[in-house]
N, C-alpha and C positions, 0 to 999 in steps of 0.2 A: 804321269799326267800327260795326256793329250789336249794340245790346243790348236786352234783355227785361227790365224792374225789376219787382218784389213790392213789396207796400204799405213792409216796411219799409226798400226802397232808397228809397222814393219819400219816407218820413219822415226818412229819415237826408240827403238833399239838402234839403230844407226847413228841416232841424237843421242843414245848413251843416259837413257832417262833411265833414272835406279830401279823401279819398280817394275816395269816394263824389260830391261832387262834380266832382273833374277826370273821371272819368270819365263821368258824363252830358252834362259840359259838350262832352267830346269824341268824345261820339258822332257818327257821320251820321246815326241813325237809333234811334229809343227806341219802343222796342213794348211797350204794357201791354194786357194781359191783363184781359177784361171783367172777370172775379171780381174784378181786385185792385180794378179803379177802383168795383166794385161796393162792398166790401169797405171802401174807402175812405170812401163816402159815409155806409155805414152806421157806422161810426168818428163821422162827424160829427152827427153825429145825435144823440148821447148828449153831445157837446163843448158850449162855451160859445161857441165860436167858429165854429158850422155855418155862419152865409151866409160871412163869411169864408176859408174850409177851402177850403167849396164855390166859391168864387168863383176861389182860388189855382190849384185842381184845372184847373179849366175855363179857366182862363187856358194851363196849362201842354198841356191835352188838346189847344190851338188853335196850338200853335209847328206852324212845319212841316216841323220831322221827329220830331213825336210822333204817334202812332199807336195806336191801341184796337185789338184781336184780338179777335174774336168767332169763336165755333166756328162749324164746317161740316159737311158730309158728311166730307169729308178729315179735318177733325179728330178728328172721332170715332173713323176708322179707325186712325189715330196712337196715341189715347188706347187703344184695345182692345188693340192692339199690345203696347205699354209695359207695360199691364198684364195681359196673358198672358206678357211677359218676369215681369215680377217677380213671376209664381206660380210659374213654372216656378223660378227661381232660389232660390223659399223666401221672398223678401222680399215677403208680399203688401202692398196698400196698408191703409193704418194705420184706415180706416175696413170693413175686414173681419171 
């Protein structure tokens, strides 16, 4: 199973939440998404616990079947996509 986690799957595994964790634990393969690890960092930043945080992060960024997502030409095309469906559907995106 391939999954894609948001900062707060990636909080809620580090919180040791049951469901949440079997499931990362039984991935093949965990893809995060630059924003979130971005996202993340900046979270730690404001914490008591930044080298810490940052250290756990970068420990977890280095398994080998985790995976950072950066966008591309392709992704861009996805993302225009996605978001000409959901004009067309009424539901624009929330920063319109």
């Amino acid at each position: 199973m391939r999954i894609s986690i948001d900062t707060n799957r990636y909080t809620d595994f580090w919180n040791g939440v049951p469901e949440v964790v079997d499931v990362i634990e039984e991935a093949d393969a965990i893809y995060m998404p630059f924003a979130v690890i971005a996202e993340l960092r900046s979270g730690f930043l404001n914490g008591s616990r930044r080298a810490e945080n940052d250290r756990v992060l970068t420990e977890f960024l280095q398994k080998p079947d985790v995976y950072a997502l950066f966008p591309d030409d392709v992704t861009t095309i996805h993302y225009a996509s996605f978001h000409q469906q959901l004009r067309i559907n009424g539901t624009p995106h929330p920063r319109e």
